[in-house]
C-alpha positions as CSV (number, residue, x, y, z in Angstrom):
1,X,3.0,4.7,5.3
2,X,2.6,0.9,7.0
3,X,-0.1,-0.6,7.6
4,X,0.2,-1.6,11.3
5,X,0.0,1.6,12.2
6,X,-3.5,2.6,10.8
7,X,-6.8,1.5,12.5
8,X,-8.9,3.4,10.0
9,X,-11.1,2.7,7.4
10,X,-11.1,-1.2,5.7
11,X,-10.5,0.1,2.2
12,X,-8.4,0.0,-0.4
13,X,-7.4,2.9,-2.5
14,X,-4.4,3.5,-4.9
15,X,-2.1,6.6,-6.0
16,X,-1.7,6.1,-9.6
17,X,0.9,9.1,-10.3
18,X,1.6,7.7,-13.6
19,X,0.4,4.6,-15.0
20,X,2.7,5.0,-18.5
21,X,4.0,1.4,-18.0
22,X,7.5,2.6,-19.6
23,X,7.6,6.1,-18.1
24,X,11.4,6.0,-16.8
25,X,10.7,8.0,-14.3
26,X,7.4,6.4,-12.8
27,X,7.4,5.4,-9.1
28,X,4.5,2.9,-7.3
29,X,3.6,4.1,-4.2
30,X,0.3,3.7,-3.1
31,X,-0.6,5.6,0.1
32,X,-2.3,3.4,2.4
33,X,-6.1,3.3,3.5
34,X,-5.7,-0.2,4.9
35,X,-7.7,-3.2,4.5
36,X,-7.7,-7.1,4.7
37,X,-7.4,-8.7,2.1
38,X,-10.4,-11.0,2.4
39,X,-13.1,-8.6,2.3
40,X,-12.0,-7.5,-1.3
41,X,-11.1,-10.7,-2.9
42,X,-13.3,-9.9,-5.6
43,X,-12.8,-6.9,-6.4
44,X,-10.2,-6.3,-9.1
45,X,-9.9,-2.5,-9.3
46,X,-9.1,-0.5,-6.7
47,X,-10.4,3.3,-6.1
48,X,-7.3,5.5,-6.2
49,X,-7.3,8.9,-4.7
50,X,-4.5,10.8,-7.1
51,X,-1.7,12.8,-5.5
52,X,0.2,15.1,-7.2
53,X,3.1,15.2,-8.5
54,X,4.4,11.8,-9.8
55,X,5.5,10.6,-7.0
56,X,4.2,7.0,-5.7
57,X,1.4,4.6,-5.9
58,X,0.7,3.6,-2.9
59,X,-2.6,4.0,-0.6
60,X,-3.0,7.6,1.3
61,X,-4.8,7.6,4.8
62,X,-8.3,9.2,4.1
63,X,-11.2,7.9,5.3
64,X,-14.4,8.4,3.3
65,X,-16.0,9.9,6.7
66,X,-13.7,12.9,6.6
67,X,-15.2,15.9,5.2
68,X,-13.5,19.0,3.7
69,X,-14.3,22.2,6.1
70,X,-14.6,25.7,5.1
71,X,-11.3,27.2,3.8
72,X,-10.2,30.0,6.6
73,X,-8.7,32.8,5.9
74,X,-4.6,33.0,5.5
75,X,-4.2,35.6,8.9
76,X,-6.9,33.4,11.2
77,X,-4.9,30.3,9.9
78,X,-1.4,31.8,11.2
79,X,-2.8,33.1,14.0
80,X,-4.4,29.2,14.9
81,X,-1.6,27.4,14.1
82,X,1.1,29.7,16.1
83,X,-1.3,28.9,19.1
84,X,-1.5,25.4,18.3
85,X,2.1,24.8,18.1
86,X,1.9,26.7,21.7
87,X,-0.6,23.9,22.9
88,X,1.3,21.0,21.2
89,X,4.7,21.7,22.6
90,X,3.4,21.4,26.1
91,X,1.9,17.7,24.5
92,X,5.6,17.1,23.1
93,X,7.6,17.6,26.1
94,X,5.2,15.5,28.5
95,X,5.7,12.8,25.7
96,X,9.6,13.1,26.3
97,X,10.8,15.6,23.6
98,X,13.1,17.7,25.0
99,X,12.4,21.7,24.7
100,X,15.8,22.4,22.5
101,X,14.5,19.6,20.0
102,X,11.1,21.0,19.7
103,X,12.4,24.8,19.4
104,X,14.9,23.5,16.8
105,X,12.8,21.2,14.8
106,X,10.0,24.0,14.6
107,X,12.4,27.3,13.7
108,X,10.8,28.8,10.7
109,X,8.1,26.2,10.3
110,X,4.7,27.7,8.9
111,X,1.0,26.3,8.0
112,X,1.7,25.0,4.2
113,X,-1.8,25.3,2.6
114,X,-0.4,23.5,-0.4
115,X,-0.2,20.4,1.6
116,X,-4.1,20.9,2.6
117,X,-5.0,21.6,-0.7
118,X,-3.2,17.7,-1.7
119,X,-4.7,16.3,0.7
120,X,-8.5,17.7,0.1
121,X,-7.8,17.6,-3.7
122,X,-7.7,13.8,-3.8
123,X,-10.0,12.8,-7.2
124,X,-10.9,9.9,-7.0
125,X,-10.7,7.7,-10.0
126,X,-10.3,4.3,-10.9
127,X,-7.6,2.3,-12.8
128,X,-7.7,-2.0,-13.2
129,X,-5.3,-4.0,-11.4
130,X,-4.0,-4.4,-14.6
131,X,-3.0,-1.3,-15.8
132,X,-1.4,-1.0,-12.5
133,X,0.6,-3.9,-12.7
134,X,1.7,-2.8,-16.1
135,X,3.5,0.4,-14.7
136,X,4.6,-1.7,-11.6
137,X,6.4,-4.5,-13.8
138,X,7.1,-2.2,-16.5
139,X,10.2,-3.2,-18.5
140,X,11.8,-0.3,-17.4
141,X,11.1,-0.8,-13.9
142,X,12.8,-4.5,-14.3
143,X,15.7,-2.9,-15.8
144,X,16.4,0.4,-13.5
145,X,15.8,-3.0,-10.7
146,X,18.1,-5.3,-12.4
147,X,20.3,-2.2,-12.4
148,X,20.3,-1.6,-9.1
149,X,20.9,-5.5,-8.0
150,X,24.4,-5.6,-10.3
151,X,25.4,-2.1,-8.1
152,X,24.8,-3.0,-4.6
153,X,24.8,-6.6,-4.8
154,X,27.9,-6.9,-2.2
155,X,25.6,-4.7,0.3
156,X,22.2,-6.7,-0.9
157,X,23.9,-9.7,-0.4
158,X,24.5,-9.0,3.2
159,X,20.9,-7.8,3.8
160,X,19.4,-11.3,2.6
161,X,22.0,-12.7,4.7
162,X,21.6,-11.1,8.3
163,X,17.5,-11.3,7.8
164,X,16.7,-13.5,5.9
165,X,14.5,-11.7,3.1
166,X,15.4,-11.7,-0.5
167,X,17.0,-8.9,-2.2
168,X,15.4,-8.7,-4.9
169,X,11.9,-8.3,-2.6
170,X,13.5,-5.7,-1.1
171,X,14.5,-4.3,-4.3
172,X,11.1,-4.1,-5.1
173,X,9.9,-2.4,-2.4
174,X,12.5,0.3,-3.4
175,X,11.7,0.5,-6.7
176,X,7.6,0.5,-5.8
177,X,8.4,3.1,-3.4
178,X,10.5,5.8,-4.4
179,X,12.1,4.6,-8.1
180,X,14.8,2.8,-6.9
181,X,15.7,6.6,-4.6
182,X,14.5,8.4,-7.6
183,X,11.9,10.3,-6.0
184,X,12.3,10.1,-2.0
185,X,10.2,13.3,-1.7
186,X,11.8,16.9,-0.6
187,X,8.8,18.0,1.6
188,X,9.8,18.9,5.0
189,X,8.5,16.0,7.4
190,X,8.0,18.9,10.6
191,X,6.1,21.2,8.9
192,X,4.0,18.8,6.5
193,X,3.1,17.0,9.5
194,X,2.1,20.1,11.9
195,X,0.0,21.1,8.9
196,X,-1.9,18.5,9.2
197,X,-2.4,18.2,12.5
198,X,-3.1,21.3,13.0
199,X,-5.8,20.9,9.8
200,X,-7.8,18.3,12.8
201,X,-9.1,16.0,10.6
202,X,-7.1,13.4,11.0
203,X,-5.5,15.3,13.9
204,X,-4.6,12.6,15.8
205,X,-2.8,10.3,13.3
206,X,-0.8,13.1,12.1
207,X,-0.2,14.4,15.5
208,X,1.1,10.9,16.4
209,X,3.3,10.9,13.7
210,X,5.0,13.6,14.6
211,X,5.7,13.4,18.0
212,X,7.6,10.0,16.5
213,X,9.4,12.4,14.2
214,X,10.7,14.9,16.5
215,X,11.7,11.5,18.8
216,X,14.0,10.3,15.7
217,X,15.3,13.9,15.9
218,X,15.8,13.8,19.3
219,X,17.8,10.8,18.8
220,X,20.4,12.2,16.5
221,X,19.3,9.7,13.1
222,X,19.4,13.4,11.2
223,X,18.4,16.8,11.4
224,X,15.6,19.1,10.9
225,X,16.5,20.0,7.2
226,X,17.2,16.6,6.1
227,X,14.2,15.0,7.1
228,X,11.9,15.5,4.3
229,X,9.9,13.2,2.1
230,X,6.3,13.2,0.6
231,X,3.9,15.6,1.3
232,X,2.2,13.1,3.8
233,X,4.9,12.1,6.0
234,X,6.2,9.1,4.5
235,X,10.0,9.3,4.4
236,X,13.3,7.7,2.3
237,X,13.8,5.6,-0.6
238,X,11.2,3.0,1.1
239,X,9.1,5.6,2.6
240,X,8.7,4.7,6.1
241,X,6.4,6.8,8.7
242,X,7.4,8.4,11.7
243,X,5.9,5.5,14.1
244,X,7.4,2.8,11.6
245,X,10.7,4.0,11.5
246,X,10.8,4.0,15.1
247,X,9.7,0.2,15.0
248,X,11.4,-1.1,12.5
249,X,14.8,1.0,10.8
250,X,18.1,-0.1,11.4
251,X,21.5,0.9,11.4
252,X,23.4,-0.8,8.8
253,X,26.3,0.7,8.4
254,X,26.9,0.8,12.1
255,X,27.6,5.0,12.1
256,X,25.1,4.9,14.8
257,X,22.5,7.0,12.6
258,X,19.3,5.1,11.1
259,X,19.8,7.3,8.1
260,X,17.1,6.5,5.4
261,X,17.5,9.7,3.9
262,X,21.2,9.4,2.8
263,X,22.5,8.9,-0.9
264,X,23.7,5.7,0.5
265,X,20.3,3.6,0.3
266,X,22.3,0.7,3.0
267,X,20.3,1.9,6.1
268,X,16.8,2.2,3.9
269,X,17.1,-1.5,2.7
270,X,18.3,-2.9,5.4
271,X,15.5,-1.8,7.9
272,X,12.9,-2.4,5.0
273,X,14.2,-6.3,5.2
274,X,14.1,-6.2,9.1
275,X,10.4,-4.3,8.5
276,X,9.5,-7.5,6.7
277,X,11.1,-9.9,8.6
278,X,9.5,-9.0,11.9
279,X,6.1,-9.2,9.9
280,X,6.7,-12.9,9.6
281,X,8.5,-13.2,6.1
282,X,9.7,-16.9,5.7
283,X,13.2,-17.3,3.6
284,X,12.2,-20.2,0.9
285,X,8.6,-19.6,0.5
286,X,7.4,-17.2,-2.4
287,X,4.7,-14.7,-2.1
288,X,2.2,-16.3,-4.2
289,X,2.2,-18.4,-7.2
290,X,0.2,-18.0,-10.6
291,X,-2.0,-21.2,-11.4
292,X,-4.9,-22.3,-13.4
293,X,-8.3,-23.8,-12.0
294,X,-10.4,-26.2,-13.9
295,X,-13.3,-25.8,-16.0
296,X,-16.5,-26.1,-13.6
297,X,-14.6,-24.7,-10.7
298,X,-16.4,-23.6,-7.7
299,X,-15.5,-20.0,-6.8
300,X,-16.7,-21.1,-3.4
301,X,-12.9,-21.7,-2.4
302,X,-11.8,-19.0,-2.9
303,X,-10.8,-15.9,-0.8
304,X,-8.4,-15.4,2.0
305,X,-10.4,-16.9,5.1
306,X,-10.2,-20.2,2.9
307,X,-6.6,-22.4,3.7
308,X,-5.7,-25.2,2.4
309,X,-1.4,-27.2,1.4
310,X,-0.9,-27.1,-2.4
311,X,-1.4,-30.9,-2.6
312,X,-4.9,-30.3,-1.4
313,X,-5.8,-27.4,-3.9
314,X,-4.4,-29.9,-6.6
315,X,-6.8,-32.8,-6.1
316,X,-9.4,-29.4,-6.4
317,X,-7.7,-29.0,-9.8
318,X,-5.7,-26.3,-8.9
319,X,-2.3,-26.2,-10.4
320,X,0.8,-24.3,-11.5
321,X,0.9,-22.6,-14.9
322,X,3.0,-25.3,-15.6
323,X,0.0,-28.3,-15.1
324,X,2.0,-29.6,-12.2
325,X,0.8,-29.4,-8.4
326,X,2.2,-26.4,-6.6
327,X,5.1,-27.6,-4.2
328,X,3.9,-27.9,-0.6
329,X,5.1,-24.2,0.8
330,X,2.4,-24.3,3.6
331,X,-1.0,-23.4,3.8
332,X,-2.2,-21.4,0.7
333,X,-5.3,-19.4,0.0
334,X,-6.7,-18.9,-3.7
335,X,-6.9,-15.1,-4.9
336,X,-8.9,-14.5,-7.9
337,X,-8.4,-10.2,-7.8
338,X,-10.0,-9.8,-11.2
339,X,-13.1,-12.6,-10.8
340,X,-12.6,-15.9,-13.1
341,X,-11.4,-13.7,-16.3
342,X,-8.4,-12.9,-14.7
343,X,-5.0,-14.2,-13.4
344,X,-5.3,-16.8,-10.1
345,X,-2.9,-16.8,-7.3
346,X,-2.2,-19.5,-4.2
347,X,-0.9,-17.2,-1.7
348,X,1.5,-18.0,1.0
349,X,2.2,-16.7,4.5
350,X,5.4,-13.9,2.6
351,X,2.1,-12.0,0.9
352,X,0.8,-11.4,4.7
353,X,4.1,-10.1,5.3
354,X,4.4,-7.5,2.2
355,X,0.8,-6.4,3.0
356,X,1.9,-5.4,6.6
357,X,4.1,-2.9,4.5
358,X,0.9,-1.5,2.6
359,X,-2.4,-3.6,2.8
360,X,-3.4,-3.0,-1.0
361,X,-3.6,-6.0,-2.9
362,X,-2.5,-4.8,-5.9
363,X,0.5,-3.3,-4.3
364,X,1.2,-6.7,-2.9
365,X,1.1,-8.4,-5.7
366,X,3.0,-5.6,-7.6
367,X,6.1,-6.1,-5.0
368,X,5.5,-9.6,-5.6
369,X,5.6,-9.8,-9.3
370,X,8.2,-7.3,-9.3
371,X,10.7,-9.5,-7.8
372,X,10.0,-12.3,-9.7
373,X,11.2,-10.7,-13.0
374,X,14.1,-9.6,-11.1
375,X,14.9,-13.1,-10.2
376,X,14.3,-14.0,-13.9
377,X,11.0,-15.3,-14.3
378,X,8.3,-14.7,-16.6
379,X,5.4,-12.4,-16.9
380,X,1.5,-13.9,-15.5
381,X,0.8,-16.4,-18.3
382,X,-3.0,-15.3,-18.2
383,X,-4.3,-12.1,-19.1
384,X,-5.9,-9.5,-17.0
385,X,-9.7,-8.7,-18.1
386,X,-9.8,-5.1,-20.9
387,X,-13.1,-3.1,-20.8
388,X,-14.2,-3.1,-17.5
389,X,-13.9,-0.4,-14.6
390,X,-14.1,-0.7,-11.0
391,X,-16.3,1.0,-8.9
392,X,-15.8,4.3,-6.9
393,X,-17.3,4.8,-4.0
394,X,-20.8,6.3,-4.3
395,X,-21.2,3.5,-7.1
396,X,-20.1,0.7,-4.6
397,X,-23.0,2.1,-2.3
398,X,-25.2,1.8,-5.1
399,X,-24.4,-1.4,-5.9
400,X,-25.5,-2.0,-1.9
401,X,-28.8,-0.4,-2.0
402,X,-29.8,-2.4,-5.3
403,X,-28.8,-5.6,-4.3
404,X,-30.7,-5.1,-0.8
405,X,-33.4,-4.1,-3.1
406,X,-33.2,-7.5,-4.2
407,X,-33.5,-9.2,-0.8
408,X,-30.1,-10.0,-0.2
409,X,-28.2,-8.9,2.8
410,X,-25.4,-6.6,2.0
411,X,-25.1,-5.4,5.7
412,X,-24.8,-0.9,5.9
413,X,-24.6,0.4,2.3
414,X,-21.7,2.1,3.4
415,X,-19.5,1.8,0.2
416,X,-17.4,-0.9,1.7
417,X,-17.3,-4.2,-0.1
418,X,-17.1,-6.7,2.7
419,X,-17.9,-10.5,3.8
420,X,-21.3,-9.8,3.4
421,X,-21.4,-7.8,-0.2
422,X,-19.5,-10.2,-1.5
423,X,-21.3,-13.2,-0.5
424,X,-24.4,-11.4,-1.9
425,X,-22.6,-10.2,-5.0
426,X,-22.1,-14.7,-5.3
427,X,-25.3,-15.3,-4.7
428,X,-27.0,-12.5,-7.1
429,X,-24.4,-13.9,-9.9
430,X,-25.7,-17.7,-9.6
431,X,-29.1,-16.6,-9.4
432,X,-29.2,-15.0,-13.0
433,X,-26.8,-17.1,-14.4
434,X,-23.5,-15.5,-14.1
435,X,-19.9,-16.9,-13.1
436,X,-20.3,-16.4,-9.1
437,X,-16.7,-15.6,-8.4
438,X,-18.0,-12.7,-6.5
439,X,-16.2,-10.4,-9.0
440,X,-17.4,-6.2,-8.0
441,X,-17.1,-4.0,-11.4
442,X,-18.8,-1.8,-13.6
443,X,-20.7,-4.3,-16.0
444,X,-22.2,-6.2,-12.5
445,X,-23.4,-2.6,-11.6
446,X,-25.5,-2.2,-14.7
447,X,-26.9,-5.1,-14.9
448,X,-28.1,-4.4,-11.6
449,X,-29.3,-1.1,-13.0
């Protein structure tokens, strides 16, 4: 799932299927509840809502507002969603789906209550950037990616040629999203996504989705049976959307099919370069860079709305883990996703365009880092802070109410660490004597207490 199709909730959840960092078969997707990345920039865990079975890490669409209702029972269900498919074919074809596509892409499908029960089943737990980037650069993962460079380099090569992205970013991407085409998902896409639109609470989205699925059918990319993929809609060895693919996949191998689902990963890669090359990537300029800041230094500069050249954030002190000044890639903003304790980042304009492929930080940085050790370079030279939890969600509202308690103005205590929160979180922290980096975790929360 891609960000620029959501308009939902600002916050940022992860999938940690499995966090064993040299678990060979591990895959990174979150599934996406999107965000920008300024109104977290303290906040170095992120809330994950668990899907099962190891599939991906990556961010799913669920919006704290949506509440579970009352399990019906199996008969009423099938009766209600024979009569909804009635109602939604009538939607389809005044869309522009043709009656023979609907009819064929809907022959045998049924209401899956498993998918329901994944959705609804979501625990929410939480896991530190760090552990996350563990499993995302694990030394497996850079080997099964280094793998995968040496055996499609000719068709990688051509990729990074006609758009302009690096391969191994791409490469990443695959091997965040499915394994490297390990795990691509065998759900089928029709009837996953009638489920859930039928399910109405997120009816709309999901209804969306799959009027853009039964449009890639329409247009001959592949067939009911071989469109399938995770449980949630997202499809391929990059996991693409309905409404994404439609934007964004290509035809590679110019046998006028967009096929993402083949064997044959060319068509998958390819549009997940052209995905991020419409979203503004910039050949030559790297994602972000690790530095150090100088003792004293004011966490006032940091966070996304702040912009400023490398040379600029080196008279501040700001350098490269190598003591030298970053070189001048354009406007950078300082990231400090685990507070002062952890590692620092400039990042450039190529992180805004992995994060319009999934808004999560840490994914963004986990694609990021990813490729670096694919392109040979070393692992963060500062460590990531041990002990410490994030928050879920009822404890973020806490956090809210007691600092309002205190007199400072977190705006709604609605759970959602924004502009505000954090500039209260700063201004608590100085008050009683604490590093105000603005950093949101467990240990702030009881202190609080």
């Amino acid at each position: 799932m891609h960000v620029n199709t959501f308009a939902m909730a600002a916050i940022y959840s992860l999938v940690a299927g499995s966090l064993q960092a040299n678990a060979p078969h591990e895959s990174l997707r979150p599934i996406l509840r999107p965000a920008q990345g300024s109104e977290m920039a303290g906040a170095a865990i992120i809330t994950a809502s668990y899907v099962p079975p190891v599939t991906s890490l990556r961010p799913v669409v669920r919006p704290d507002a949506f509440v579970a209702s009352p399990a019906k029972p199996a008969a009423v269900k099938d009766t209600g969603f024979r009569n909804w498919i009635k109602g939604f074919r009538v939607r389809a074809l005044r869309a522009g789906i043709s009656g023979r596509t609907f009819d064929q892409a809907f022959q045998g499908v049924q209401f899956d209550p498993k998918i329901i029960k994944r959705d609804r089943n979501q625990s929410e737990f939480t896991k530190t950037i760090g552990e996350y980037l563990a499993s995302a650069a694990s030394e497996t993962r850079i080997k099964n990616g280094k793998a995968a460079l040496r055996k499609h380099k000719r068709k990688l090569d051509a990729i990074e040629a006609k758009y302009g992205v690096d391969k191994e970013v791409v490469v990443a991407v695959w091997g965040m999203e499915s394994a490297y085409g390990n795990y691509r998902g065998d759900t089928p896409i029709i009837e996953a996504l009638a489920t859930l639109a039928y399910d109405g609470r997120r009816g709309k989205f999901f209804e969306a989705q799959l009027i853009a699925a039964l449009k890639i059918l329409q247009n001959g990319d592949t067939t009911p049976r071989n469109m399938t993929g995770s449980w949630a809609g997202a499809m391929g060895h990059t996991q693409f959307i309905p409404t994404s693919y439609l934007a964004f996949a290509v035809d590679f191998t110019g046998d006028g099919k967009r096929d993402i689902w083949s064997d044959d990963p060319s068509d998958a890669l390819a549009s997940t370069a052209a995905y991020l090359a419409k979203s503004g990537w910039k050949s030559g300029v790297p994602w972000g860079v690790e530095v150090t800041l100088p003792k004293g230094f004011s966490y006032s500069h940091s966070g996304r709305h702040i912009k400023k050249k490398p040379s600029v954030w080196s008279k501040l002190g700001v350098k490269g883990v190598n003591g030298r000044a970053v070189p001048d890639y354009g406007e950078a903003s300082l990231m400090l996703p685990a507070g002062a304790n952890g590692v620092a980042f400039l990042i450039f304009r190529n992180f805004r365009a992995i994060e319009r492929y999934n808004a999560a930080d840490a994914y963004v940085i986990g694609v990021g880092h990813l490729s670096d050790r694919l392109k040979g370079k070393p692992a963060f030279s500062a460590k990531w802070p041990d002990g410490d939890r994030g928050l879920k969600r009822a404890e973020r509202k806490e956090l809210q109410i007691l600092l309002a308690r205190k007199g400072y103005n977190v705006g709604p205590a609605d759970g959602k660490i924004g502009a505000k929160t954090l500039a209260a979180v700063r201004a608590y922290q100085a008050a009683n004597g604490l590093i105000a980096d603005g950093y949101v975790s467990h240990t702030l929360l009881r202190k609080l207490r």
